[in-house]
C-alpha positions in Angstrom: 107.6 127.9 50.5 106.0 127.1 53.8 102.3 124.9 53.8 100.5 124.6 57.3 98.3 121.7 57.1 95.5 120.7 58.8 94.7 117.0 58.3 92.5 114.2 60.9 93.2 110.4 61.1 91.5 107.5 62.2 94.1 106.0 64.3 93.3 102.4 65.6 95.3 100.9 62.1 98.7 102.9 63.0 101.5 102.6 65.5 101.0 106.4 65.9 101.8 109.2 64.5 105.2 109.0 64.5 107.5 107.4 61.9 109.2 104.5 62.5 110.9 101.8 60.9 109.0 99.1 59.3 105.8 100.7 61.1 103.0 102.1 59.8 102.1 105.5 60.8 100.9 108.5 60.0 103.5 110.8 59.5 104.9 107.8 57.3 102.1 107.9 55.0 102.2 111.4 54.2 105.7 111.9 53.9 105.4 109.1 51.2 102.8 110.8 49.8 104.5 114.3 49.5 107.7 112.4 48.6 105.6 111.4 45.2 103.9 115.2 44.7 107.7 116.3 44.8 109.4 114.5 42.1 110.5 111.6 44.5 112.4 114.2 46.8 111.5 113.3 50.4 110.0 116.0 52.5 109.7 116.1 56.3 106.4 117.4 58.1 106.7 118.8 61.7 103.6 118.2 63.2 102.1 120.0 66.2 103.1 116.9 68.6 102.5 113.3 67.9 99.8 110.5 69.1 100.1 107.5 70.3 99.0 103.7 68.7 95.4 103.7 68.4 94.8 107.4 69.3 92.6 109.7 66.6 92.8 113.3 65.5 90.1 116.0 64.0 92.9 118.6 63.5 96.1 117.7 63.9 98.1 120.6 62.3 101.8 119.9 60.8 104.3 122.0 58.9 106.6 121.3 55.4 108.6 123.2 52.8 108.1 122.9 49.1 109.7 123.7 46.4 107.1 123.9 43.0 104.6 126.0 41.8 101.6 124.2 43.5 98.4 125.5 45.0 97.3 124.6 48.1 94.5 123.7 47.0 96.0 121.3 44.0 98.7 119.9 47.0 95.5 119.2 49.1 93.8 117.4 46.2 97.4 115.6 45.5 98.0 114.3 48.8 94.4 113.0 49.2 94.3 110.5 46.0 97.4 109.2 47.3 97.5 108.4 51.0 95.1 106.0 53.1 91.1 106.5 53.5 91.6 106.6 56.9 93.9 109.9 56.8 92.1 113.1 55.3 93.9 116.3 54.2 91.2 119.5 55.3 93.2 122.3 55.0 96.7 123.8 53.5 97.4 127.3 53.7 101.0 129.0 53.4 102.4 130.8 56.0 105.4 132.6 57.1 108.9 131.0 56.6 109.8 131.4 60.6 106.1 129.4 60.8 106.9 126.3 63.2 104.0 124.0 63.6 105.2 122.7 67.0 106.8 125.8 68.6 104.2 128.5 67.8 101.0 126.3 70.1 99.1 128.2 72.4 96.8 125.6 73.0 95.4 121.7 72.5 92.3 120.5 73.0 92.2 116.9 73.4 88.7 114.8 74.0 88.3 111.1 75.6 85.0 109.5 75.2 83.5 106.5 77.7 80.6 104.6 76.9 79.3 103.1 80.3 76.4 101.5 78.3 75.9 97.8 76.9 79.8 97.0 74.9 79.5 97.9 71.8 81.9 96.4 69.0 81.2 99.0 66.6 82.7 101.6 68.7 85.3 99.2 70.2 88.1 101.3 68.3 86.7 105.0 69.0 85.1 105.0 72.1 86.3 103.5 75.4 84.1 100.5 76.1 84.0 101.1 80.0 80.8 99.3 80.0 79.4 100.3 83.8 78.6 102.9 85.8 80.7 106.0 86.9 79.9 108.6 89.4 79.8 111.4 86.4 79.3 113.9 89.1 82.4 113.1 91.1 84.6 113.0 88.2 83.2 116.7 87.5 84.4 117.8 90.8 87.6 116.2 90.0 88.3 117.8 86.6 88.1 121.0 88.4 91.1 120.3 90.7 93.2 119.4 87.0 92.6 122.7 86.0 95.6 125.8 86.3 99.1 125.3 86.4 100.5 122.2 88.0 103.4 120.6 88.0 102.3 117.1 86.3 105.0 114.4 86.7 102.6 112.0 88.3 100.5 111.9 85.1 103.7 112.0 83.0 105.1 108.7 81.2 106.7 106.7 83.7 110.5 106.6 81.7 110.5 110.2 80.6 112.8 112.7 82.1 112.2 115.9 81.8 113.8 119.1 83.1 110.1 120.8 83.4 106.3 119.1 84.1 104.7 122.0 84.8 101.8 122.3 82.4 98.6 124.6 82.1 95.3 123.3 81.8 92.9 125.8 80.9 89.5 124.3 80.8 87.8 121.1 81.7 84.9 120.2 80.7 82.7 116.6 80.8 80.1 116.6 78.5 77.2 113.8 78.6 75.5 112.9 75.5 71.8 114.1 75.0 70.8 111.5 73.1 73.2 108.8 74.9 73.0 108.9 78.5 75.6 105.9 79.0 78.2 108.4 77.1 80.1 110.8 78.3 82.5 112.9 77.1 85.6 114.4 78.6 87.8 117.4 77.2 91.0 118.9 78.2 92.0 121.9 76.7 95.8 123.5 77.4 98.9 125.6 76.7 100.6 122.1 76.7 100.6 118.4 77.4 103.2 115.5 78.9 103.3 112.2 76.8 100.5 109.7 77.9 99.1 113.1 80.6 95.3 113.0 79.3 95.5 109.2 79.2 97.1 108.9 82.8 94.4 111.6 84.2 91.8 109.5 82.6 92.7 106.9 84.4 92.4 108.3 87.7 88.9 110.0 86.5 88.1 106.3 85.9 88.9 105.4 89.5 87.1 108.3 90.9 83.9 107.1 88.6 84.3 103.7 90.4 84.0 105.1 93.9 87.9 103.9 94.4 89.4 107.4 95.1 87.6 110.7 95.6 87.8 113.7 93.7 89.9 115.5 96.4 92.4 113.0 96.1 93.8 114.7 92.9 95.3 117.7 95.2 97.4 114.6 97.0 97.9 112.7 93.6 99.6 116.2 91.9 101.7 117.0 95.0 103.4 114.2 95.0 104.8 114.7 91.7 105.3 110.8 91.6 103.8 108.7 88.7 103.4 105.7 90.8 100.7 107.8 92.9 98.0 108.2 90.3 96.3 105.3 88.6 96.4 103.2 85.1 97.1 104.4 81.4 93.5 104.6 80.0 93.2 102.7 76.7 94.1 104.9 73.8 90.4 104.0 72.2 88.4 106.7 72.6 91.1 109.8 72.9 91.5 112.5 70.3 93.5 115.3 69.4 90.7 117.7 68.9 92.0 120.7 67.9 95.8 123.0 68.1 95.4 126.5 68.3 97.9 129.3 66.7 
């Protein structure tokens, strides 16, 4: 049988969500986990895409087979006394058997959060500790440009080849905190994302805050469909995978 699950993470203890040898990461934990639940027969989850070192998640949505009698609620309550604190099992529902958790996206949301305020070690691991002003207003403008369907090589990773870049964002959104005024939020939500894309556009956001680059300078930056064009990788603190939609 089929489970979708729907599971979030606190990310900043993991070399990402991907398994790897003699790393720690999330898929890694739950497929232990599942392993154990399944008479010590491994099972393999296909998530929705993976996340980088350090990076978070609210919903990140993942796919495995199973072969027992189990609820999903009982597999839920399983998988949760066994894996880490820091990784929480929400959901598990079945569905269909030609059910892919990867290939049947419509959309991602992902969120990136800046504090321009005092640092703040609390937060050091969950929100980007920018620590000075940003011209919010010009990185609105800016957002705008990122929206639509572009062809995104110069915010994709700077070793990975790929026969297509062209992505569609379908929304932008920077939201600033009522209750914060040095934070400010910024989403992305699309059909599809490159590896290290949000984190490459946040940099140039971050450039644009600074007064470095102007907002129109995104037209120039996605034409050029050359990575060394646009600006830094922003730190992975502070970025989420907020939601996958189905």
């Amino acid at each position: 049988m089929r489970y979708l699950m729907t599971f979030s993470y606190d990310g900043s203890r993991y070399k990402g969500y991907q398994k790897q040898p003699n790393e720690k990461t999330i898929q890694g934990e739950i497929e232990k986990a599942l392993e154990t639940i399944n008479s010590n027969t491994p099972v393999f989850i296909h998530a929705s895409g993976r996340t980088d070192a350090g990076v978070h998640a609210f919903n990140q949505k993942a796919h495995f087979d199973l072969d027992n009698n189990m609820t999903p609620d009982k597999i839920k309550a399983a998988l949760n006394s066994l894996i880490p604190s820091d990784i929480y099992i929400k959901n598990i529902e079945i569905v269909p058997e030609d059910f892919h958790a990867r290939f049947n996206v419509k959309a991602k949301e992902y969120i990136y959060i800046i504090n321009m305020g005092e640092y703040n070690p609390i937060e050091k691991d969950y929100v980007y500790q920018y620590n000075k002003h940003l011209d919010v207003v010009e990185m609105e403008r800016a957002l705008k440009h990122l929206e639509g369907t572009h062809d995104f090589k110069s915010f994709a990773k700077t070793d990975e080849e790929k026969d297509d870049y062209v992505r569609t964002i379908v929304q932008t959104n920077l939201i600033r905190d009522l209750k914060n005024v040095n934070k400010v939020t910024i989403s992305f939500l699309g059909t599809g994302f490159l590896r290290y894309q949000v984190r490459n556009m946040i940099g140039v956001l971050l450039e644009i805050g600074e007064g470095k680059r102007k907002s129109e300078d995104i037209i120039e930056i996605l034409a050029a469909k050359d990575r060394t064009k646009a600006g830094k990788t922003a730190s992975s603190e502070g970025l989420y995978l907020k939601d996958v939609l189905y």
